[in-house]
Each structure stands twice: as C-alpha cells, then as structure tokens.
N, C-alpha and C positions, 0 to 999 in steps of 0.2 A: 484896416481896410474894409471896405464895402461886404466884401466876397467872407471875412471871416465876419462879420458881426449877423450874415445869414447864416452862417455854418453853427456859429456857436450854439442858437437857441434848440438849435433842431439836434446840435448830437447830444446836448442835457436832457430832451424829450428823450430822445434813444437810450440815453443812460439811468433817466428816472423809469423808464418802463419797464428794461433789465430788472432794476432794483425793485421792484415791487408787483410785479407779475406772480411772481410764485407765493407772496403772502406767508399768510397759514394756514394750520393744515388741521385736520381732525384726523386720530388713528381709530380704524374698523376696523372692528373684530364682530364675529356674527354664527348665529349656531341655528338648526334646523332641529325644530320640535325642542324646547330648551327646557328639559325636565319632565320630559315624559318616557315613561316604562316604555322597554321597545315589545310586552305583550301586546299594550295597548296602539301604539302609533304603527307599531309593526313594517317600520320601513316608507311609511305614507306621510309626504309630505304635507302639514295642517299649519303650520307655523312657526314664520324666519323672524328670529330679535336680531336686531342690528344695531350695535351701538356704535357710535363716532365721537369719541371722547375729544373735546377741545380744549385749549389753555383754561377755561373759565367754569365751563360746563358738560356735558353730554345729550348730544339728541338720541333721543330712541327711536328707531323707526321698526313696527310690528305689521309683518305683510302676513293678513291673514285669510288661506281658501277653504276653513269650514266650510261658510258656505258661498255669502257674497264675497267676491273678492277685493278686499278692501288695507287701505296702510294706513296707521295709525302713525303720528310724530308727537314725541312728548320731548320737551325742553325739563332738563333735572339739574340738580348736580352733582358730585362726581359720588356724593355717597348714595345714592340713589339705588336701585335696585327693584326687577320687575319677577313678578312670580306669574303661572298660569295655573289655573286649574282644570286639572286636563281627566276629572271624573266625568265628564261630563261623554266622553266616549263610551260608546255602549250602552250608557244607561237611557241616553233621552233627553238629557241637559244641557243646556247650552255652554259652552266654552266661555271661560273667563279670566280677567286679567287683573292685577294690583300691582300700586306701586308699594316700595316700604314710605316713600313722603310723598306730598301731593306735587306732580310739576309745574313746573314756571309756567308753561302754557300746553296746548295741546289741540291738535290741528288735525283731523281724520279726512278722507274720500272714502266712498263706498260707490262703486261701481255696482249699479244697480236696477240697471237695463238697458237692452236696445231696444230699439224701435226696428222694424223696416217697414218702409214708405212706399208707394208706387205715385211715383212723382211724375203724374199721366202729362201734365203740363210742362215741364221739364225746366224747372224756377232752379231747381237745387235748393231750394229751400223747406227744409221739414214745420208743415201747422200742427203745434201742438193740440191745436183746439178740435180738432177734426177726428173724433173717435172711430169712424167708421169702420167697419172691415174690410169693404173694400180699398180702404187707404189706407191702415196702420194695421202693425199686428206687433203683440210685444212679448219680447222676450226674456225673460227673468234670468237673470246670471246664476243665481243658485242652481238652477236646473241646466248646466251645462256639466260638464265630468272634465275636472280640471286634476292635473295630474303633472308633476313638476319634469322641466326638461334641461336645467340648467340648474348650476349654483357654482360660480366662482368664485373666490375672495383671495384677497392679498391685507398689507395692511392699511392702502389707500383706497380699497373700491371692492366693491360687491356686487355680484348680478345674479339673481335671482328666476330663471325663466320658467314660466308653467303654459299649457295648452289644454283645448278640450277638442274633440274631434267627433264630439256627440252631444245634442240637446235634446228632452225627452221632458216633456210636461205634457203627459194627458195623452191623447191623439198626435201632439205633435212634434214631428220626429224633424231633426235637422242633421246634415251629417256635412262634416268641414270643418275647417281650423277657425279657432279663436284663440289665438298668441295673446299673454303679457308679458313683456321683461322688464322687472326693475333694477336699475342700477342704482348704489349709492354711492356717492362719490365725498373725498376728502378733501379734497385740492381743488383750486381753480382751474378753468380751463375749458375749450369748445369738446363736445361729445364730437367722438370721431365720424356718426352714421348723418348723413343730414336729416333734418338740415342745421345741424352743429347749434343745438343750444347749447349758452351758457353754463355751465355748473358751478357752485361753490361748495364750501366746505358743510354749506348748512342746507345739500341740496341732493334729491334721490330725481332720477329721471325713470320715465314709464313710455314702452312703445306696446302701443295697441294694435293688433292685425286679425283682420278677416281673410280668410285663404278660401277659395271654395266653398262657401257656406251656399248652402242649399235656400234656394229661396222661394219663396211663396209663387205655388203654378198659375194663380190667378192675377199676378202681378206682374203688369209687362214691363215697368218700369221701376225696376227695387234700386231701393237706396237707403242706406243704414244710417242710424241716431244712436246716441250713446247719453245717456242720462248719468250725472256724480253729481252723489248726495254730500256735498260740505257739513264738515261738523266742529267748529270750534270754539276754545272757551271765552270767547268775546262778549263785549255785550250785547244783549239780544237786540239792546233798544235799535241796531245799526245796523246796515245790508253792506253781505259782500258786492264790492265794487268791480265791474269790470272796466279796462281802460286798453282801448287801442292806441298805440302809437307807433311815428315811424323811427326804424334805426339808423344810424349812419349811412351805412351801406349795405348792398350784397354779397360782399364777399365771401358769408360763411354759408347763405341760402339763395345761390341766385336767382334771381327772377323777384325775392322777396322782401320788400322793406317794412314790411310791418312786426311790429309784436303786440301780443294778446298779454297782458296782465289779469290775475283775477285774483282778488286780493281780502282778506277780513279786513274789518276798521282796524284791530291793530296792527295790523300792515302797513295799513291805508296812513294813519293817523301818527304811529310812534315806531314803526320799523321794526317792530315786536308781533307779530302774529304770522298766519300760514298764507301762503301761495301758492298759486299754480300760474305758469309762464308758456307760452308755446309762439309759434310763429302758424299764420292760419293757412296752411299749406298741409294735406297729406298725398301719397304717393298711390298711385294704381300698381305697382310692379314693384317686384323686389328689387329690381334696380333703380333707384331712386334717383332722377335726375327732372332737370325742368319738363323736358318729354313727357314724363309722365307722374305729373303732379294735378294735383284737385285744389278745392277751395275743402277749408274745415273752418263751420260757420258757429259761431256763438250765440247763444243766446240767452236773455235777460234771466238772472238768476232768480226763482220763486220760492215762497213758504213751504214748507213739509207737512202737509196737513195730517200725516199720519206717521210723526219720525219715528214712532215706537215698532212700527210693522216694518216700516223702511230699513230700522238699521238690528234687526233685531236676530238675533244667531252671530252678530259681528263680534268682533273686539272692540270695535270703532264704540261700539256702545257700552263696554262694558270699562273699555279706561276713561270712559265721563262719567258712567254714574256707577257708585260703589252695589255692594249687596246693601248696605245700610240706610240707603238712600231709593225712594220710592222712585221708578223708572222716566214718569211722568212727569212728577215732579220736579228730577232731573234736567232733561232733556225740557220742559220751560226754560227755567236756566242758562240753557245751553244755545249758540247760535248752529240753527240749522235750517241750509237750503240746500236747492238744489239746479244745479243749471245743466243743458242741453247741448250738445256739440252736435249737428250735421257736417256729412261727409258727401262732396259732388257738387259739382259745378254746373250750367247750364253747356247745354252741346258737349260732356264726355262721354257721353257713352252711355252713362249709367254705370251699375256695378257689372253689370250682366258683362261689358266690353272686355276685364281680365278678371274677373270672379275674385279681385283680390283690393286690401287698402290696406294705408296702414299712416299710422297717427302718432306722434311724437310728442309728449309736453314734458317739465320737469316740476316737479312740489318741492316746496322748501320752508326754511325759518325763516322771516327776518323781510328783507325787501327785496322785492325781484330785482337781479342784477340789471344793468344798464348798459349794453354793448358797445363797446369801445376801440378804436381804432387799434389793429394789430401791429406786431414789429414790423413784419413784411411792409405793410402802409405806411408808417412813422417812414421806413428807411426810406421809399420810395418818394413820400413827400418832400424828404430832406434833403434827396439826390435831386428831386426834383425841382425844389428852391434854390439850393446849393448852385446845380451846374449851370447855369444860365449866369446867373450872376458872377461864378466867374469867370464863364465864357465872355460877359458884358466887358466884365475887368481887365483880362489879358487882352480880348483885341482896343481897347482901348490903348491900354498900352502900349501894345505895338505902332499904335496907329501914330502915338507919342513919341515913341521912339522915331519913328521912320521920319515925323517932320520934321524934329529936333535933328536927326542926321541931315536933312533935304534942308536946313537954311544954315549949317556948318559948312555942307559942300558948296554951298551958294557965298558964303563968306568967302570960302577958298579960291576961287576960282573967278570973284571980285578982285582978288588982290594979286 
C-alpha cells in the first residue's frame, strides 16, 4: 500500500541513525603538571596532557598557561609517549616538550592577544590597519594572571577551566574576568551550552569569556578582538582556509544557520590536518539565548612576520621545533598564521551595555563535522510524511467503502 511504502524509508532512516549515531569513541585519561616535582609546580597549575586513545591512534592535546595560553594537538600512535621539561621553573628557561617518535601531524592555537577597539562609528567591525591610540589598544595574554578553576575528567570527557581577574603590563592595570574552558571530548555528540556545537572523538571545544573587564576611560565605545596564532605541520607553500557555510537548520543554535570552518590545507585537501569550527554568534549574558546574542566576525587569516616572538615561552613552539633543530629555521617549515575574531554587532550596545561576552568554537583532527538532521527531526519528518498519507489512504477507503455499500443498497431496493 501507498501509506507503507512512505513509512518504510523513513523508519530505515530512524533505524540507520539509531545505529550509527554513537559511532566511536576515544578513551581520556588526563594529568595536571605530568611529571613535575611538587617543590617545583607547588600545587600551580602550568600544564594539562590529555590523551584520547582511539582504535588506531592517540591525539594528544597539551593545554598550556606558562605564559600564552595556548593547546597543542599532536596525532601518534598508541606507543607514543610525551615528556616535559619542567627545569625551566625558577631558573629563567623556557618550558619544553618531546615526543619519544615524531607525530603523524600536529595542529597548535596560541591565543595571543586582544585588542580593544573604540568603535566610534559603530560598524562592529574591528580595522586591523588602524594603529592609533585612540582606536586600539592591545593586550598581551601573557600578562594576564591566569590561575586554574576547574578540572573534571571521567573516561569520556575532560574540562579543564582557568581565569584571570587581573592584567598588569607597565602602567596598565585591568581588573575583570577573562575565562577559558577547554573540553575534550570522546564521543560524538552536540555540547550541552549553546550554541550546541558539534563534537567528535577527534575534538576539544574552547569557551572564551570577558566578565567585567575594565576598559579604556578614553574610549566611549569599546569592543573587544581576540587574535590565534595557528600553527601547523602542513605545507607552508598553502593558506589556511576559511569557509562559511549554511547548516540545515536551527535547531541546535536558533536564530543561526551558519557555520564558520577554518581549516589547514590538510584539512582542506585530505581530511588530515587541524581545525577550528564555530557558529558566528557570541552571547552578551550569561544566559545565552537569541536575546542576547552578538555577531563574532572573522577575519582573513595573515602571515606571522615574527612567529619566533609570537609563539615563544609556548609549548605550541617547542612540540614543532626540537632543541636540535634551530627555531628559525624550524618555524620556516612550519605553517604559521594568524587570524582575527571581532565580538559586536552594529546597534548592541557595545560592551559597555553588560560588561560581559562570551565565545564558543571547537579545534579538532580530521574534517570539520558536518550538521546533521537529529532523531527528534528524522521522527518528525517521518510522522510527518507518514500521517497524511495515511490519512489520504483511510478516507479513501472509507469513501470506497461507503459507495461500494450506496450501490449494494441501490441493488437491493431495485429488486
């Protein structure tokens, strides 16, 4: 009949999505400060290893707040194994990381400044090229006092939280929150916080937040930038890509159908290299709903004309280039840029309206997921295909019946 041959394809969608939703999985396991003296580290969190072991391989991801605070992702396999050397406390020397074998690939961020803007015109849009004082002022990450506030783990997922609630370079004093929390996650599946990205097995997500930050007296209109310096082992000849596209639906972020891709050529090219994924939406309030949601603007990713100052106190720099290997020299080699995120819309307010933002993306292996119709939707579609059709079919029926009786009783009643 009519009414099953809709029914059937839709409850095989519902049964193939069952079956293949949960996938696989990477197990995490994850240590703070992971071999270092507690004279030395003394209780002070400097550095989370996170390993997420899969059927094939293991990602490593190293979130580290020496100074910049930056994550490193290194693709191994399963004999792999990462040392730090953590002399570097006390004496003056910069912190450092090895593998025991070289990894399969290796994909870093280094958060590595804000901006604030006085966006006298009120575009929301931050000009890089505009040095002035009275338009920009920039604030170095290192010089923020970050100090850890979180650390969960089970053997699917990791969260990692730090703050500073004070910036001090020179003369200038800031005083306010700047949140990160990294998750790492092993499983598929939407993050519970909106606006519910994606995550997979080969995937750590990062919420950035401004609380109160103190802002420049001479700026009537502030509005914050956030600069990540990419770093990985691609080849240099090629730029990371950035690519908007629209998703299916709103379901998971309403009001928002786009997603932001940013991606190395081996991303780009073979489904092998680093990303970062977000939707261009950040939130003014800690209650995150379309009410109170911004624009978070992208911008064209550019050359590091200086990646040795930029990444240098990191990890990010030390699991690219060995002690053996001259830094410069290195880091030629190596693919490094840098791209721009603005936060604000034209007519919000500004920051000044709730002194507060906050910014959502995820970094991963492999190819940025690709948003997919959920169960709830599948069912809905199905019921939706489904009931009509056999509502078309039963009053048909009926309607069959009723003639087929109306020229029986007409027989009868001839005779």
């Amino acid at each position: 009949m009519a009414w099953i041959r809709v029914l059937i394809p839709s409850l095989w969608i519902v049964a193939y999505y069952c079956a293949t939703v949960k996938g696989w999985e990477r197990e995490i396991t994850s240590e703070l400060n992971p071999g270092c003296p507690d004279i030395l580290c003394n209780g002070t969190f400097r550095i989370a290893h996170i390993k997420a072991k899969g059927p094939n391989d293991t990602l490593h991801y190293v979130w580290d707040l020496t100074k910049k605070p930056s994550l490193l992702l290194a693709l191994t396999t399963h004999n792999a194994t990462v040392s730090f050397d953590w002399d570097c406390i006390g004496n003056g020397k910069e912190c450092s990381m090895s593998f025991s074998e070289k990894p399969l690939y290796r994909f870093g961020i280094v958060f590595n400044k804000m901006w604030e803007f006085n966006d006298v015109n009120d575009t929301g849009i931050f000009d890089q090229t505009n040095k002035s004082n009275s338009y920009v002022r920039v604030l170095n990450t290192e010089h923020f006092s970050w100090n850890r506030t979180v650390f969960d783990q089970d053997s699917r997922s990791v969260s990692i939280g730090v703050k500073s609630e004070k910036y001090v370079n020179g003369n200038t004093v800031k005083n306010g929150t700047v949140k990160l929390l990294v998750k790492g996650f092993g499983y598929l599946d939407h993050s519970e916080m909106l606006p519910h990205l994606l995550h997979t097995p080969n995937t750590s997500q990062v919420d950035f937040v401004i609380d109160g930050l103190t802002t420049e007296p001479s700026f009537s209109n502030s509005r914050f930038a956030l600069e990540l310096v990419l770093v990985g082992s691609d080849q240099t000849a090629s730029n990371i890509q950035i690519v908007e596209h629209q998703s299916l639906d709103d379901e998971h972020a309403p009001g928002v159908f786009t997603l932001v891709d940013v991606e190395t050529p081996d991303s780009a090219g073979s489904a092998k290299g680093g990303y970062l994924q977000w939707r261009p939406v950040a939130y003014i309030s800690s209650v995150r709903d379309v009410a109170n949601s911004t624009d978070a603007t992208i911008y064209s990713p550019q050359n590091v004309t200086n990646p040795v100052e930029d990444l240098k106190g990191t990890l990010v720099l030390s699991g690219f280039c060995s002690n053996d290997t001259g830094t410069e020299t290195c880091l030629n080699a190596t693919l490094v840029q840098a791209t721009a995120v603005s936060f604000g819309l034209k007519e919000d307010g500004f920051y000044k309206k709730t002194k507060y933002m906050a910014w959502t993306f995820t970094m991963g292996y492999g190819k940025p997921p690709d948003e997919d119709f959920s169960l709830l939707v599948i069912l809905v579609i199905s019921i939706g295909l489904g009931l009509p059709a056999l509502l078309i079919i039963v009053s048909g029926l009926v309607m069959l019946i009723r003639r087929v009786s109306r020229k029986k009783d007409d027989l009868f009643l001839g005779r």
